[in-house]
C-alpha positions as CSV (number, residue, x, y, z in Angstrom):
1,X,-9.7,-3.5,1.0
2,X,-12.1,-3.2,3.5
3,X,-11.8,-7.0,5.0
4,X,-8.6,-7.6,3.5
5,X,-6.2,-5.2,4.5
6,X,-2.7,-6.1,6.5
7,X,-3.3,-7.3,10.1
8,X,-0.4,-4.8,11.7
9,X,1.2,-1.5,10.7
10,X,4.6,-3.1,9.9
11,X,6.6,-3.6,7.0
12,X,6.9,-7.3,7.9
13,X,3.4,-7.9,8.4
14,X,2.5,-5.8,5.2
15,X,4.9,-7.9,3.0
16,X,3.8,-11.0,4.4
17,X,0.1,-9.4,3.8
18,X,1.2,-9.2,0.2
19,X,2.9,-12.4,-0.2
20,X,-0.3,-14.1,0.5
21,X,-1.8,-12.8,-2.5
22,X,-1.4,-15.0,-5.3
23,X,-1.4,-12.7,-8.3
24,X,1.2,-12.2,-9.8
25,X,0.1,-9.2,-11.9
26,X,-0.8,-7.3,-8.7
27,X,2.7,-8.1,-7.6
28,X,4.2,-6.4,-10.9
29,X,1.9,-3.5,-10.5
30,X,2.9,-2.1,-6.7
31,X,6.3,-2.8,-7.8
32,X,6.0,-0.3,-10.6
33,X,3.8,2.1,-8.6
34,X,6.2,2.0,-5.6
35,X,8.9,2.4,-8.2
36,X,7.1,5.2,-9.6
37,X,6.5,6.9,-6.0
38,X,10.5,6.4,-4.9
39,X,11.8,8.1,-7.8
40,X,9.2,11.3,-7.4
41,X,10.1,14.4,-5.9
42,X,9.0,14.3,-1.9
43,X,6.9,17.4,-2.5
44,X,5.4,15.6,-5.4
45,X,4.0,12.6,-3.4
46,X,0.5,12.2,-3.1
47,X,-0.6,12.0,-0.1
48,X,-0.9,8.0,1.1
49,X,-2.2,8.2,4.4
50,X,-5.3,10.0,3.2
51,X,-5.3,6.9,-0.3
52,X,-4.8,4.0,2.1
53,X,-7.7,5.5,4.5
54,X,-10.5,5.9,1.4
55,X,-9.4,2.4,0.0
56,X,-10.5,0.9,4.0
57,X,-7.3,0.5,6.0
58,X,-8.2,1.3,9.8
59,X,-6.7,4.9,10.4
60,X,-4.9,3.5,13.2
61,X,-2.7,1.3,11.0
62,X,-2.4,3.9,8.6
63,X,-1.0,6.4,10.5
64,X,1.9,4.1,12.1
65,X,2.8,2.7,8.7
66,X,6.3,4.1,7.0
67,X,6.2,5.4,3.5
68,X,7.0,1.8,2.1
69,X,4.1,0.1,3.4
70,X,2.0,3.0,2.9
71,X,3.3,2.7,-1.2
72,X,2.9,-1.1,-0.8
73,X,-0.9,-0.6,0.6
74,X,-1.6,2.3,-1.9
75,X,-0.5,0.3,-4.7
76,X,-2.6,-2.9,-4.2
77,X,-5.6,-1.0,-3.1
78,X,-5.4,1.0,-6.5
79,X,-5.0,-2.3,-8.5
80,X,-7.9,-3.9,-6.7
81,X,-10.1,-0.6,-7.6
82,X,-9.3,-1.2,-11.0
């Protein structure tokens, strides 16, 4: 995810980063991770500032991102590592 990572920290800018990847079974994969995620127990959580920074999203980004992008981010960059 290194040179293809959202261009801003935002929710809007990370959906619209999403939407402009056409595959749809990445799309049915974050939503089951971020699913998964939501429904955990917050001292469960893994930690997704430290996930989105080791799959290449500038810290910078990372650290202004809510806990939706961050899920959103987490969840393509695992499907991609797949």
């Amino acid at each position: 995810m290194q040179d293809n990572h959202p261009t801003s920290h935002t929710d809007t800018k990370v959906t619209q980063w999403l939407d402009n990847i056409k595959d749809k079974k990445l799309h049915t994969y974050v939503k089951k991770v971020v699913t998964m995620l939501t429904t955990m127990n917050k001292k469960d959580r893994p930690n997704l500032i430290e996930t989105a920074i080791r799959y290449g999203v500038p810290m910078d980004k990372v650290q202004q991102m809510s806990y939706k992008s961050l899920s959103h981010v987490v969840a393509a960059g695992a499907y991609f590592a797949i």
